[in-house]
N, C-alpha and C positions, 0 to 999 in steps of 0.2 A: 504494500500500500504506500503511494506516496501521496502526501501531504504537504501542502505548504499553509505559512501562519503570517499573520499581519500584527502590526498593533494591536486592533482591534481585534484579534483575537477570532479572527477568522481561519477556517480550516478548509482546503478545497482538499477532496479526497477525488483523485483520480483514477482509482482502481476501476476494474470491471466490475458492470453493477450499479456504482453512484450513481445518484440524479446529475441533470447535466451540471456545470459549474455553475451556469447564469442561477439555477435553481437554489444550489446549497449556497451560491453568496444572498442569494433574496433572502430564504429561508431566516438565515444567522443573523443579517441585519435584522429582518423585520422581529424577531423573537427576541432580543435584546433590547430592541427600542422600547417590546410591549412590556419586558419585564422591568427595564429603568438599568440597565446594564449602560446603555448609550443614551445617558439621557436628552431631556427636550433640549433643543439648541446646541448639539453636540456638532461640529463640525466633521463632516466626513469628509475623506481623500478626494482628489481629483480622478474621475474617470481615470487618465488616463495612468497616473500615481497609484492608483489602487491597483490597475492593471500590471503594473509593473512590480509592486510587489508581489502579488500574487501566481505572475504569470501566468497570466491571460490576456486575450484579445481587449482592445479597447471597448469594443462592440457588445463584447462578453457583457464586460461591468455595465456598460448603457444600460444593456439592456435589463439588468435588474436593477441598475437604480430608474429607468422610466416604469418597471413594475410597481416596485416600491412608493414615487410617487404618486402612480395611478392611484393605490390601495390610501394615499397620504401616510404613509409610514413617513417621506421624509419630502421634503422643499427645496426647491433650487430657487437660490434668490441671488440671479443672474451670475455678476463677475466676485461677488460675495463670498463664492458656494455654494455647496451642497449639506443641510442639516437635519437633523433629527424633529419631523412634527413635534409639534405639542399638541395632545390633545383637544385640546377644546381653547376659544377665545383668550378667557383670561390667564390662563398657562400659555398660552403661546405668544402673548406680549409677553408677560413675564418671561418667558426662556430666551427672548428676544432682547430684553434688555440687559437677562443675566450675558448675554453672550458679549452686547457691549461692551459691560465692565469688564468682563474677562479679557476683551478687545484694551481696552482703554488703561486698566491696569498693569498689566504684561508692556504696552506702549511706555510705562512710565516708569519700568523694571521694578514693578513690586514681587516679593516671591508671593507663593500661593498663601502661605500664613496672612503674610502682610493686606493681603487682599481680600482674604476671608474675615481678616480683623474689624478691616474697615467697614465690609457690608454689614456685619456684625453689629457695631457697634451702631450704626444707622437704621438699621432694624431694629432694634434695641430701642433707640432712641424714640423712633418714629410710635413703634407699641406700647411706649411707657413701661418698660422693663429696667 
């Protein structure tokens, strides 16, 4: 059996037998998304970055992230990327704006402490905690 693995934690088994690859990359993303593995506003690979680590076609990966979206598992918000839906309205501004800060914080070279402190303590602030 050979296998390959991504960040993400993706596993393409080429053996005789698997479902095609387009299928077992649909499959992993969309079951991670639903279980909060990838969560909302996660930024996924570039087609053709994913294709390359994974080794496969570019075409491959399209074609299961245009699946993906079809199902809304994930959005493409144009030269942005490609992200993981949020659910429903108010989680999906919200994953949108966490993705921001994460944008915005990383730009100003906070580590991840540093940045979990600050939402923290603005949340914090904002609940009266």
């Amino acid at each position: 059996m050979t296998s390959t693995t991504t960040p993400l934690k993706i596993r393409i088994d080429d053996s005789a037998g698997a479902p095609a690859p387009y299928e077992q990359l649909r499959a992993q993303i969309a079951d991670r998304a639903r279980s909060g593995k990838l969560p909302a506003g996660f930024k996924l690979p570039t087609v053709r970055g994913l294709a390359q680590e994974l080794g496969l076609a570019a075409n491959t990966v399209a074609k299961a992230y245009r699946a993906l979206e079809t199902d809304g598992v994930i959005e493409t918000r144009g030269r942005n990327g490609t992200f993981v839906a949020a659910a429903e309205g108010s989680s999906r501004e919200a994953a949108t704006a966490a993705q921001a800060y994460a944008e915005r914080a990383h730009r100003l070279g906070l580590t991840e402490a540093e940045a979990l402190g600050a939402a923290t303590t603005a949340l914090r602030a904002r609940y009266g905690r």
